[in-house]
N, C-alpha and C positions, 0 to 999 in steps of 0.2 A: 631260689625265690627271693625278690626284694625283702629286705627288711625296713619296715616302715615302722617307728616308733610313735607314741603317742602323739605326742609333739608334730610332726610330722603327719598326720592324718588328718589334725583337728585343722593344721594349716591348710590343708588343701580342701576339708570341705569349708572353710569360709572363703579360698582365693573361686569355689564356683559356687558356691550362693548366692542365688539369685534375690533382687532386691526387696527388702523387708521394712516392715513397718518401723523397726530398728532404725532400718539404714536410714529409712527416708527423717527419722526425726533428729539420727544427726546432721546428715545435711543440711535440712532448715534451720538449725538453731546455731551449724555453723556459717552457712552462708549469710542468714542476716547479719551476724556478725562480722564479716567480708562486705557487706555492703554499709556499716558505719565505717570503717577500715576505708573504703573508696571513697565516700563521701569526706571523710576529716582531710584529704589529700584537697581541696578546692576550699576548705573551710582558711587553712594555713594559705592558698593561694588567694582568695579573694582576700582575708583578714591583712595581708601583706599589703595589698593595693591598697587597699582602706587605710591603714594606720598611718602609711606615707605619704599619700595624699591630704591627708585632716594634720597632716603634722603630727601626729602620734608618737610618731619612730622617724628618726633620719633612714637615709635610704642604708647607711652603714648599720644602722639597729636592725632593722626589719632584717638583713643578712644574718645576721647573730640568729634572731629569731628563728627564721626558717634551719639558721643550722642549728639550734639547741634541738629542734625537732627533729633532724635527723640523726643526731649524736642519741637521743633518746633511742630513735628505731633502732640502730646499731646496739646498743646496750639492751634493751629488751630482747631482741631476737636471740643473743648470744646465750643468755640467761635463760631464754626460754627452753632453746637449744638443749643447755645443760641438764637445768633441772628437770625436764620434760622427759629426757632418757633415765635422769637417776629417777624421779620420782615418782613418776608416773602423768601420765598425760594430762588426766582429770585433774589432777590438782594444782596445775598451773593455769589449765584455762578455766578453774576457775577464780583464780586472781587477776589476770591479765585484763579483764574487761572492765572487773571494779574501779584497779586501778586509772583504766584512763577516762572512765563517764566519769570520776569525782574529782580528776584532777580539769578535767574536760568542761566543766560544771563551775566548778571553783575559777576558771581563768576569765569567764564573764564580769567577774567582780575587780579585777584587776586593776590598780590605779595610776599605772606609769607601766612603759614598754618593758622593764627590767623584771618586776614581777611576772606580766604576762609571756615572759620567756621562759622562767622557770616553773611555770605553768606547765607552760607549752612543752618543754622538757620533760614533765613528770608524766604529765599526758601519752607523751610519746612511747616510754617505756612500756606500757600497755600495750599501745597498740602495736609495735614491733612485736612484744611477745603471742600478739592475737594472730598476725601475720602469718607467724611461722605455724602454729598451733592449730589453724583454721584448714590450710592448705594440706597437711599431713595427715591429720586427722580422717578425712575424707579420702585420702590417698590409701590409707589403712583399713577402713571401714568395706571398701567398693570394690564389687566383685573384679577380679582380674581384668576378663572380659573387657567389660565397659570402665576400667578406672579412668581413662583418658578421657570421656566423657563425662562421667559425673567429677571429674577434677576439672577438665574447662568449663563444664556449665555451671559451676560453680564460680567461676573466676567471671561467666558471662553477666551470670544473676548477680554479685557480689558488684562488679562494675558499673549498676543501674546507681549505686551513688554515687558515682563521677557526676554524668549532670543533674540528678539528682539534690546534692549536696551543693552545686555549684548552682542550679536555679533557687534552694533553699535561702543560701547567700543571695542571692538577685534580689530577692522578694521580700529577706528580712532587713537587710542590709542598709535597702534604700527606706523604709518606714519606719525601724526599732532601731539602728544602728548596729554596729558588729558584737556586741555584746550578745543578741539574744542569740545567735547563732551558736554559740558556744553553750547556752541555758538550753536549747533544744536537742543538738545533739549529745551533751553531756545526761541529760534524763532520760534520751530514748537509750544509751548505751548502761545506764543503771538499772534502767527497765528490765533491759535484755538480759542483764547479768541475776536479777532476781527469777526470773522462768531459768534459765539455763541450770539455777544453781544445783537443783535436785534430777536435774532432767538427761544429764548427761552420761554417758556409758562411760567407762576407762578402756582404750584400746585392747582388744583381745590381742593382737600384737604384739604387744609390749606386753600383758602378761605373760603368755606364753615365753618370750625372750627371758623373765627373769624365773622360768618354770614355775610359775602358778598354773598349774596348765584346768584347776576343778572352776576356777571363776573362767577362763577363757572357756571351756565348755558351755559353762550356763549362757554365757553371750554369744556363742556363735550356736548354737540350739535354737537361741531367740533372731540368730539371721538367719534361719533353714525354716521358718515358717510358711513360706512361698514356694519351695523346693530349689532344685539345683538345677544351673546346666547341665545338658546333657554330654557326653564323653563329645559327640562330633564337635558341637560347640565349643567345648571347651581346650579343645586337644591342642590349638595354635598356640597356647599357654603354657605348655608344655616345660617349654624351656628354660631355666632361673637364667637369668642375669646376675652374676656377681661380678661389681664394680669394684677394685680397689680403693679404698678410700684416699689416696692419693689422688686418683685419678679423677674419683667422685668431685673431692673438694677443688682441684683443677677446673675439671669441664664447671661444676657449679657455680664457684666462686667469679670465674668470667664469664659466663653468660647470666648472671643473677644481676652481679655487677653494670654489665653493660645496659642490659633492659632499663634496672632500676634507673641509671646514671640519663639513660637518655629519654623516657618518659618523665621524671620528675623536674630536667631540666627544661623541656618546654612545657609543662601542667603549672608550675608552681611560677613560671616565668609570663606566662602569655598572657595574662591581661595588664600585667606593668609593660610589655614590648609593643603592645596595642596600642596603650596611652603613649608611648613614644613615637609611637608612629601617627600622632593629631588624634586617634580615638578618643573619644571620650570618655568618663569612668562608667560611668551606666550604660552606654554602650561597650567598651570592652567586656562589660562582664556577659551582659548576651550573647555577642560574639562567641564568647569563652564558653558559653552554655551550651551554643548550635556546635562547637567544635565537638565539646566533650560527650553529644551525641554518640558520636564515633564508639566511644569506651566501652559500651554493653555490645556494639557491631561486633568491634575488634575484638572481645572475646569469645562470640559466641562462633566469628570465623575463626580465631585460632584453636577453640577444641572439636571443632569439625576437622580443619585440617588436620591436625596432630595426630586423629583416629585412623584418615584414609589414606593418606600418605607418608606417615612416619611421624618423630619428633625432628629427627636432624634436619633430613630435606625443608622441613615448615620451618625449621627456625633461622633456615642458611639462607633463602631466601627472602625471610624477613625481615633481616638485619640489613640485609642490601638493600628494598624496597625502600626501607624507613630512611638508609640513610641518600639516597637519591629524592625522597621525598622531602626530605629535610634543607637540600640544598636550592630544592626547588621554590620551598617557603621563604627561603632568605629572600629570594628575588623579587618578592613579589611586592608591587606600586599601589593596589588596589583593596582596598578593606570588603569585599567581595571574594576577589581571589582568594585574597589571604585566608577568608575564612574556608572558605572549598579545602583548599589544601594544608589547613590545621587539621578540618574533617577528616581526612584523606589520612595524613599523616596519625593525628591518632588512634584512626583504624590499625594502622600497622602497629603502634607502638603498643597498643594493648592486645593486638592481637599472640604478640609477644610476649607480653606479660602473663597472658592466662598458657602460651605453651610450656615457658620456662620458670614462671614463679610457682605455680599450681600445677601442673601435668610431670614437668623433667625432672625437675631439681631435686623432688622427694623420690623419684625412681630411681635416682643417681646412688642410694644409699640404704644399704643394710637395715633391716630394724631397731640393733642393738646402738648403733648411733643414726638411726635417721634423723630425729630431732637436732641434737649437734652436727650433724651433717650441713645440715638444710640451715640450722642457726648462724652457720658462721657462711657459708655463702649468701645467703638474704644480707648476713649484718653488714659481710664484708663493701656489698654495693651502698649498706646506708651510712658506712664509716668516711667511703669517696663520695657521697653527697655532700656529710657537712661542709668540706671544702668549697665546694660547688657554687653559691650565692656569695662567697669575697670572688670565685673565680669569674662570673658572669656578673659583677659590679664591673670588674677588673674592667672586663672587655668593653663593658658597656659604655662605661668612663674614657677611654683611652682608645678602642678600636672603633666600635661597629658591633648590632647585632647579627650582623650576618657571618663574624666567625662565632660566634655560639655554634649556629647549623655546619659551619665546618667541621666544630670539634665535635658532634653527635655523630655527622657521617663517618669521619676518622675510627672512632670505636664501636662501632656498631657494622664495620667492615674486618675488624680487628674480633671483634666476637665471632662474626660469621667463620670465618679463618679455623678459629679453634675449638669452635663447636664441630666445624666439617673435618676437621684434620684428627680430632683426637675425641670427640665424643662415642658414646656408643650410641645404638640404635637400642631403646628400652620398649615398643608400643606391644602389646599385651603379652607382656611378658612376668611371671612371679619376680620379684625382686625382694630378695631376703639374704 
């Protein structure tokens, strides 16, 4: 007869626990915090256009900028990573938020571009650590079954501040200047953090990992209030997935990387490449608005896909799509077209996003380091960001923006490669 220890029982009635009034209030209080997270991505993209155009920031500052912003996500993630596995889940997210609404808050007031970068920086470390903190959490929480589901539709809902965030800007931008936009969403992210502060569970996961196993009880008790799946239902779950963590941080690390690397280089780019191309600024940012429509699309088809078809297959194909779509954008003569296949194109790119930022990356990895797992693959794509804005000044200076879409198709056929070559297939599988 199996022997099944304690440990070991309480895990499997929460991996079929069907969804609870528990589950559902972490979700929401982490997805909204997923959707200021999407939004500060166009706050940093429109603020860019804005500061170089009014003369604020040379085009060489505003690079700095956008990179102190990603040197911050790299550094929050890592740290989050860390102490998120030593410490326990709950008590990093509830810093991570404080920290970026008050740095978030405080950069409105900012009196030269140099401040507002170390703003921006301090900002960022937040929300890197929300990043990792948001996506895992819900990976942890949700039944087996449907975790690829409620981990995309979470990336789907989370996504609504792409344009969201980016009409925000549209609307404050041109009447209040770029200042209030940072007053607005720095107070709704302090908001958040004030509900969230008492309201949040600690992972039953992560307790049990460190055997506490009388508190993981009490919280998976309170996720059995709806009951369970049934054995039929739940039997394709069967199977654990153990990833090596070599392997984890491998497949992770380059597909985190390449998503990150090629969404944020046309999010954070496209309405300064608009203006180069005769756009106007008020018109690029609409533009930029009707593209970033796409965002909540592409999420909510990427955690469809990812459920009916696999992770691997959705994301080998993804990567291809994006970077054929991307080469297609380069070409394009028409501020019409252009915009169709921004549309298009960030369909894909976040459709990617919600398979492998939120659904893969956290399935790629153990309990006992899934946080540092998932910290240093997230970080490692936000450490080849910073690079990123000297390297698309570079091009833009000296080449063309049409090898930018070279160098997005290049690695995002270079990701499809070793996601398809060396990844595993995780879709509803325990992974512990």
């Amino acid at each position: 007869m199996e022997n099944i220890t304690p440990s070991i029982s309480l895990q499997k009635r929460m991996d079929s626990a069907k969804e609870s009034p528990l589950f559902y209030r972490v979700f929401a209080l982490a997805t909204a915090g997923l959707v200021l997270d999407a939004s500060d991505i166009y706050l940093a993209s429109a603020t860019n256009t804005v500061i170089t155009t009014t003369k604020f920031a040379t085009i060489s500052q505003s690079s700095e900028f956008l990179s102190a912003g990603f040197l911050g996500l790299f550094l929050g993630s890592i740290l989050a990573g860390f102490l998120g596995d030593a410490l326990g889940r709950n008590k990093i997210y509830a810093i991570n938020l404080f920290v970026f609404g008050f740095f978030t808050f405080m950069a409105g007031f900012s009196p030269n571009i140099a401040i507002l970068t170390y703003l921006r920086f301090g900002a960022s470390l937040g929300l890197g650590a929300e990043i990792v903190t948001g996506f895992a959490l819900i990976n942890e929480f949700a039944p087996v079954l449907h975790r690829g589901r409620w981990a995309g539709g979470a990336s789907a809902i989370g996504n609504l501040g792409a344009p969201l965030g980016l009409l925000l800007c549209t609307l404050l931008i041109s009447q209040l200047g770029w200042r209030s936009v940072y007053f607005v969403i720095g107070s709704l992210a302090l908001i958040l953090w004030l509900v969230r502060l008492h309201n949040f569970p600690e992972s039953p996961r992560w307790l049990l990992a460190k055997g506490r196993q009388q508190e993981a009880a009490t919280l998976i008790s309170s996720m059995e209030v709806n009951g369970a799946y049934s054995t039929e239902e739940h039997q394709q779950t069967g199977k654990i997935v153990v990833t090596s963590l070599k392997r984890g941080l491998f497949v992770g690390i380059v597909a985190a990387a390449v998503t990150t690397i090629a969404q944020y280089t046309f999010t954070s780019w496209v309405p300064t490449l608009l203006v180069k191309q005769g756009v106007n600024l008020s018109h690029s940012l609409w533009f930029s608005t009707v593209m970033m429509l796409g965002a909540p699309i592409g999420a909510v088809l990427g955690s469809l896909l990812v459920e009916q078809f696999g992770r691997k297959k959705t994301i080998v194909i993804g990567f291809l799509l994006t970077a054929v779509l991307g080469i297609v954008y380069a070409y394009q003569t028409s501020s019409g077209m252009a915009m169709f296949i921004g549309f298009l194109l960030t369909v894909c790119l976040y459709a990617m996003n919600a398979s492998i930022l939120s659904v893969y990356v956290p399935e790629l990895f153990q309990t006992k380091f899934r946080f540092r797992g998932e910290g240093l693959a997230v970080g490692t794509g936000k450490m080849l960001t910073i690079l990123m804005p000297f390297a698309v000044v570079w091009i833009l200076t000296e080449l063309s923006s049409t090898f930018i879409f070279y160098g997005m198709a290049t690695i995002t056929i270079l990701g499809a490669l070793i996601v398809g070559i060396f990844g595993p297939e995780t879709k509803q599988h325990p992974v512990e």
